[in-house]
SEKEMI-45510 format. One record per residue: z, y, x of N, C-alpha, C, CB in turn; residue in one letter. Coordinates in steps of 0.001 Angstrom, whole numbers, plus 500000, padded with zeros to 6 digits. Each point is the difference from the previous one (the first is absolute). Glycine has a CB too. Example, Ala and Ser with C-alpha at 12.3 -4.5 7.8 and 13.67 -1.06 7.14 Angstrom:
507800494310513190500000501190499110500000501200500900501246498827498108A;498034502223501542500060501190500820500730501090499230497855499372501184S;
***
This chain:
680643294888105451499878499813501433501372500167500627497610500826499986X;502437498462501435501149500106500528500354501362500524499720497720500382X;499106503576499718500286501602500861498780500367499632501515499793502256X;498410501075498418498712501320500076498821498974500408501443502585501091X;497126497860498423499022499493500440498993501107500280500630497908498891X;498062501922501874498930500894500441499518500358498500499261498896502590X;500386502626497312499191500047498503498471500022500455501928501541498481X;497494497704502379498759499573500203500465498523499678498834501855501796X;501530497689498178500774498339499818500193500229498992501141499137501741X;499278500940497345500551500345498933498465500537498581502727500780502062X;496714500373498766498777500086499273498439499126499844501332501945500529X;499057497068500913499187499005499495500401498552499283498909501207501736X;502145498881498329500846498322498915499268500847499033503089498682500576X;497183502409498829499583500437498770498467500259499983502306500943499654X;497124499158501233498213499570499839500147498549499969498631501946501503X;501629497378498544499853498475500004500612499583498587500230499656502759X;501121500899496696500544499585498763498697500581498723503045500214501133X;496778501094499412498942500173498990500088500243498723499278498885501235X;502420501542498642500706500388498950499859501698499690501588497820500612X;498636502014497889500176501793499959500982500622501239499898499909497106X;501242499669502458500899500423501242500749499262500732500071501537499008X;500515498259502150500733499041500799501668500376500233497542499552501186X;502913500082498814501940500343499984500385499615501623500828498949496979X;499368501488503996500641499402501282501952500686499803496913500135501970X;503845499081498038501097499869500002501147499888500920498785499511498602X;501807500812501805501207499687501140501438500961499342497952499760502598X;502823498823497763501824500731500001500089501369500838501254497416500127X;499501503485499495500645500917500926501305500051499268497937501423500976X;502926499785499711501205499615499618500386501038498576500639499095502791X;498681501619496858500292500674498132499082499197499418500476502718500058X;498790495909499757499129499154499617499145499237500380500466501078499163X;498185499820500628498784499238500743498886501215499917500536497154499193X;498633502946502349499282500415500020498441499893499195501800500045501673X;497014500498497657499226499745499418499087500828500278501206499014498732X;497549500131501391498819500826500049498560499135499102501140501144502701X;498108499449496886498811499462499299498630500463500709501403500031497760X;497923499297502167498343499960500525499402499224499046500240500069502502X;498570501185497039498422499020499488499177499628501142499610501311497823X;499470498331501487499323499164501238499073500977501138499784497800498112X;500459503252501045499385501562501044500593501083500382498426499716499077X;502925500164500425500947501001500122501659499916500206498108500704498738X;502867500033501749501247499953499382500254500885498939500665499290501932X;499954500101497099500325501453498917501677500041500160497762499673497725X;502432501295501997501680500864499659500648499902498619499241501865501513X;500238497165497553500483499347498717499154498939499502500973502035499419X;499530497246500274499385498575499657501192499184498472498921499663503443X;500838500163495566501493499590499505500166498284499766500154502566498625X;498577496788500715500029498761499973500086499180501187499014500538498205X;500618499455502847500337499757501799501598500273500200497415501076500995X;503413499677498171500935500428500564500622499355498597499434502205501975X;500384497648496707500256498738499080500095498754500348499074501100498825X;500009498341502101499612498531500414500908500078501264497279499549499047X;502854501679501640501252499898501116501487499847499381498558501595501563X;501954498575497856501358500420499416500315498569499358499641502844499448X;498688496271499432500663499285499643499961498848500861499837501045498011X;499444498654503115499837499037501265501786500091500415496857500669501072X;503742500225499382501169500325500179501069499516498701498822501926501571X;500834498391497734501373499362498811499758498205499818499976502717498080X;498532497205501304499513498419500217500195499106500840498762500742499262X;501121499615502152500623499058501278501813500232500281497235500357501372X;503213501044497864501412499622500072500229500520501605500075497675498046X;498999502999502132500024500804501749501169501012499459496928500097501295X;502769500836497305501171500684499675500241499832499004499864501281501138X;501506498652498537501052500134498799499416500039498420501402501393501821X;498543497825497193499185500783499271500348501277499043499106497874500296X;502533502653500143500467500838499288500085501210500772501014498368498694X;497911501484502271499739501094501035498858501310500406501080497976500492X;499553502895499346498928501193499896499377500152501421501349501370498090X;497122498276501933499201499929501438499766501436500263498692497672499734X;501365502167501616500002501727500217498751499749501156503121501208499598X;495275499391500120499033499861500997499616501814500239498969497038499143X;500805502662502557499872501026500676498409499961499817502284500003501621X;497059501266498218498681500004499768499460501452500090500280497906498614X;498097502111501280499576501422500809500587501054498448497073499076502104X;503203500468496997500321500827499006501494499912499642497658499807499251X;502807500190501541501393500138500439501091498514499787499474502819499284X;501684497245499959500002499013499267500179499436498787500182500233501553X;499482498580498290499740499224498573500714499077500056497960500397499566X;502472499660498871500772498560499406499339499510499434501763500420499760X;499095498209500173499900498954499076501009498738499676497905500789500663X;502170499519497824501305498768499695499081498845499062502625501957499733X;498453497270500203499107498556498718501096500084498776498896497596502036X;500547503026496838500487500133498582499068498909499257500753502737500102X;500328495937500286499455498499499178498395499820500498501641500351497419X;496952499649501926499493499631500591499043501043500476500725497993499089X;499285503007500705499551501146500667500918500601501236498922500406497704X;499918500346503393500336500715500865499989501124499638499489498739501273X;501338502693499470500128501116498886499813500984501580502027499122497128X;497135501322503214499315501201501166500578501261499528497534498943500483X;503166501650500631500319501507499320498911500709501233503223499966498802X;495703500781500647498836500189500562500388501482499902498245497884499421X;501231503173501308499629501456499713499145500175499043500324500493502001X;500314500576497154498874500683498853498912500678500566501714500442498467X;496687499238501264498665501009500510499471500650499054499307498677501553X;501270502331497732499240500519498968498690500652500196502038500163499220X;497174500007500080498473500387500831500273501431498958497785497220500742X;500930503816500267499860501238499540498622500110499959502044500900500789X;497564500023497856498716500461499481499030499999500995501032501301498433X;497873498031501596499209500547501215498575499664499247501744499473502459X;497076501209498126498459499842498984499477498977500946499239502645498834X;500283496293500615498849498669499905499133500570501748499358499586496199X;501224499512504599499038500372501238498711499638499373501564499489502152X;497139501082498851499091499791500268499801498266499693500099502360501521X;498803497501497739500099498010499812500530499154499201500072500161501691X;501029500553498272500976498910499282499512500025498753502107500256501218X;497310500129498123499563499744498326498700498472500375500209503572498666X;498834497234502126499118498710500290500407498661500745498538501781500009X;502743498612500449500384498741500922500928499174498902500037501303502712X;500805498833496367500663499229499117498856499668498458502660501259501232X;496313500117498850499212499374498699500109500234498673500045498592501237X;501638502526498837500630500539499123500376501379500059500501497968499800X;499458502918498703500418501523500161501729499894499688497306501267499011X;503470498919502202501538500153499899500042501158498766500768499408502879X;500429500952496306500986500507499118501338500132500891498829498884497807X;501158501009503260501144501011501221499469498913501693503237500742497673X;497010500539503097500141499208501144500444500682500545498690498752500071X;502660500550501015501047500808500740500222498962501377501349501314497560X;499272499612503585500036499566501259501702499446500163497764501852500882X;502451497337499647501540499333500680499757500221501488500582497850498197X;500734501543501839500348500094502249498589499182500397503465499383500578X;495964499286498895499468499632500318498469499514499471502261500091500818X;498053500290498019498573498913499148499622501558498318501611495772500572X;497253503840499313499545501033499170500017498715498709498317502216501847X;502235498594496964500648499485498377498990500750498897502965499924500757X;496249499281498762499338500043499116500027499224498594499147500664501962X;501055500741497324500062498974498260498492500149498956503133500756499723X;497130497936499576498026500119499759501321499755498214496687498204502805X;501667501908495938500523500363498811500937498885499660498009501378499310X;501500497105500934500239498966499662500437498928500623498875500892498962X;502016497995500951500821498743500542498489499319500323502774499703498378X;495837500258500526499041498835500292499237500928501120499714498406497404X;500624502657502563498871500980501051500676499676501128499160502212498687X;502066497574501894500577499345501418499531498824500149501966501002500001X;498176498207499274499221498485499992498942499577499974501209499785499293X;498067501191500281498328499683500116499694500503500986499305499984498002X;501333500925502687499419501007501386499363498804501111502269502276499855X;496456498466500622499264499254500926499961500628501456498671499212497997X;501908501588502452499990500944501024498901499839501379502543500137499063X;496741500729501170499163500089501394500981499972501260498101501504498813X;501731497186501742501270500010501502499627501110500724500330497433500561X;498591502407499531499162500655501222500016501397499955498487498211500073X;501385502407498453500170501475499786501683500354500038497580500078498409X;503346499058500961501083500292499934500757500145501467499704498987497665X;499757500572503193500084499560501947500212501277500191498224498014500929X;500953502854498538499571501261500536500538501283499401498086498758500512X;503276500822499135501363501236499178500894499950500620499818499858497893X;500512500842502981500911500118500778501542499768499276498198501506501327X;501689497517498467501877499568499645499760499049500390501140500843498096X;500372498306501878500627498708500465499380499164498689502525500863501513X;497985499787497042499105498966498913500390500478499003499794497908500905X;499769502019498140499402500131498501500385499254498559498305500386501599X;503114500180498256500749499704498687498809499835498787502344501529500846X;497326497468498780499497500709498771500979498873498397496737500967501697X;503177500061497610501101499925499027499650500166498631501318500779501647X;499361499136497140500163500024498475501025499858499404498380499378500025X;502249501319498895500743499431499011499862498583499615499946502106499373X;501145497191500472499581498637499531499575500094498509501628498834501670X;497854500124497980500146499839498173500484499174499744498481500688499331X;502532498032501419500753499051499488500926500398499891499180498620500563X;501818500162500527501171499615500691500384501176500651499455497680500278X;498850502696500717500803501088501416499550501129499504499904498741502382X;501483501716498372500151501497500038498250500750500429503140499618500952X;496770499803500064498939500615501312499077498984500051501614501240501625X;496860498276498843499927499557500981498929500705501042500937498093498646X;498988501203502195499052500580501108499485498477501435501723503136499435X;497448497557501159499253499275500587500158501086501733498227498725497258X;501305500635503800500166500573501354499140499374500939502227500520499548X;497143500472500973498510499935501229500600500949500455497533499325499196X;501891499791502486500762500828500920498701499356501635503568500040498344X;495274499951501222499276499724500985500024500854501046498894498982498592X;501398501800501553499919500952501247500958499289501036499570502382498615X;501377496526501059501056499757500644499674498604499981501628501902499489X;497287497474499831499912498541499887500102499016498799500750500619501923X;499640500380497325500607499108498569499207500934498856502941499120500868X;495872499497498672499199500421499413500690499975498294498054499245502137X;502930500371497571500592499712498788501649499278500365497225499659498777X;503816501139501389501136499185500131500476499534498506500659501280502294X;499755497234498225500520499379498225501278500932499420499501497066500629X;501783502870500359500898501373499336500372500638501051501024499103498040X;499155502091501780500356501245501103501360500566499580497438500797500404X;503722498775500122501121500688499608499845500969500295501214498742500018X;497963502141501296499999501790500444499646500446498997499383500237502167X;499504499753496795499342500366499504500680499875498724498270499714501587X;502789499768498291500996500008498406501615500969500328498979496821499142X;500857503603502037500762501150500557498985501695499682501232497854502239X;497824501545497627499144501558499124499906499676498637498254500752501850X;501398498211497624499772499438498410501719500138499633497471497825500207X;503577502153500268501471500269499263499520501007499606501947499146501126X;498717501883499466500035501328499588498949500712499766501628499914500955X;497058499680498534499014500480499238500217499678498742498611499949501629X;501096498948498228500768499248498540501074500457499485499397498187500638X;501931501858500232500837500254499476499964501501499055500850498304501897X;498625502514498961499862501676499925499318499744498321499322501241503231X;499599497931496868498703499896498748500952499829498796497745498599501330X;502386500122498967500970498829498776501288500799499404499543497521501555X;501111502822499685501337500558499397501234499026500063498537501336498400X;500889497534502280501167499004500350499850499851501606499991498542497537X;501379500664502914500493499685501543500030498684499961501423501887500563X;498438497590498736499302498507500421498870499269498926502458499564501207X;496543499939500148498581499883499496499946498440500151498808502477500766X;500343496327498633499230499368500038498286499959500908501871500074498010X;497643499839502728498932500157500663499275498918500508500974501792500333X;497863497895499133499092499087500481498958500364501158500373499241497742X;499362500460503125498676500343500813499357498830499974500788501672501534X;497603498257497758499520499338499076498302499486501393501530501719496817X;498937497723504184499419499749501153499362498749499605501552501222501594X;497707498394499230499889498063499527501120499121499566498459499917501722X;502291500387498894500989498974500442501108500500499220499193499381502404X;501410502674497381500644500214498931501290499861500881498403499200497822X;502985501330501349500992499841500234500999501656499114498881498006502548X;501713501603497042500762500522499434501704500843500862498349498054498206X;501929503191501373500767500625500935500968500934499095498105499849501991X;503272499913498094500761500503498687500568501326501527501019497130497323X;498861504470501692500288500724500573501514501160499675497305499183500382X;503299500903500622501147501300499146499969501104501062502052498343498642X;497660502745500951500421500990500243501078500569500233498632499780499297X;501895500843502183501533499683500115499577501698500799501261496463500272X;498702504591499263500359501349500509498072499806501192504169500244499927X;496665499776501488498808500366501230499279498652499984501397501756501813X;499616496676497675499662498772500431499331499421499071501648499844501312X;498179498822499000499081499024498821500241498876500216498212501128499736X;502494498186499134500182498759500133499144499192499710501694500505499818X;497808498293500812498576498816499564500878499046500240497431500773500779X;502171498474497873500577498453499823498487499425500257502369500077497947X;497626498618502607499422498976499929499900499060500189499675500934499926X;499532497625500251500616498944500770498737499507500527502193499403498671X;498619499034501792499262499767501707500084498694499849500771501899501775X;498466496813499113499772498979499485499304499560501980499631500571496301X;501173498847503815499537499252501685498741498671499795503071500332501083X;495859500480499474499033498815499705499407499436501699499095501254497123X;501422499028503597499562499325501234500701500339501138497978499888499137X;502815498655501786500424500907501152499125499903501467502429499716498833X;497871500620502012499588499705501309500692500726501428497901499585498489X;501460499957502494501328500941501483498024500162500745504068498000500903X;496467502885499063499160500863501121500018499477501176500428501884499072X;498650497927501759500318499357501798499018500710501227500490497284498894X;
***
């Protein structure tokens, strides 16, 4: 966008886009301002919205492509550069801490967790197995009713990945997001801590899927991924 817009304006483009999350954008003068909305909420981290922002910006050649984007956002700020054909997010680390299985949550995912721990924003759950994330059938309606933003749920891989995991977050609108970069800012440094390595491989194994190469950098977290422009349009 050309400046600031209403976040009632703003939160209904994103009831109408109907997307997990929405990216609204504008220049300022250390970068560009950023904010994200689901279609029921604003959240304070979003990473693929802010992937698809960075590479809209290198792709149209708005900036440099040997240029480190600097976006102002409710979680302070975030980068992003283009290393060939990946974008590379230096995100905050969310490590989650020990916490016992609210009320529900066993009947609302359908599964008995083997750990579950709380982050800034979303509750991280690991089940025994890679096919036990993938087969999970989860109750929306019961899961509605756990007071978090949303619901890591996770495994050791048995291939390729390090990790993978899956993310519901209905309380906010998003009954299944395809990938959640917030939610691989708690999956770093869980993994990492587990594994014993600082850079991970990670699948979140959604319908749709997408793959997320991770490094561990001290407080931060780096996410590679990429981005692919499939439709434009101007707002009026």
């Amino acid at each position: 966008m050309e400046g600031p817009a209403d976040d009632s304006w703003m939160q209904n483009v994103a009831a109408e886009m109907n997307l997990a999350e929405t990216a609204f954008l504008y220049p300022i003068e250390t970068g560009y301002h950023l904010k994200w909305f689901t279609p029921e909420v604003e959240v304070e981290l979003c990473g693929h919205a802010t992937l698809a922002s960075a590479f809209l910006l290198f792709i149209d050649r708005i900036v440099d492509l040997d240029t480190t984007i600097n976006f102002q956002t409710l979680s302070g700020e975030l980068t992003a550069s283009l290393d060939g054909d990946n974008v590379t997010l230096d995100f905050p680390s969310k490590p989650p801490t020990d916490c016992d299985p609210p009320e529900g949550l066993i009947k609302a995912i359908g599964a008995t967790p083997i750990y579950v721990g709380m982050s800034m924003f979303d509750m991280i759950v690991e089940l025994q197995s890679e096919n036990d994330v993938r087969s999970l059938q989860p109750d929306f309606g019961l899961l509605k009713q756990i007071d978090v933003r949303g619901l890591i749920v996770t495994a050791q891989g048995e291939s390729e990945y390090d990790c993978v995991s899956r993310f519901f977050a209905p309380r906010v609108g998003i009954n299944e997001d395809p990938v959640t970069g917030s939610a691989h800012c708690v999956l770093a440094p869980y993994w990492a801590g587990k594994l014993g390595k600082e850079k991970l491989l990670a699948y979140q194994a959604s319908k749709r899927g997408g793959e997320v190469r991770l490094q561990l950098k001290g407080e931060r977290v780096l996410l590679l991924g990429q981005a692919v422009i499939t439709m434009r349009g101007e707002l009026v």
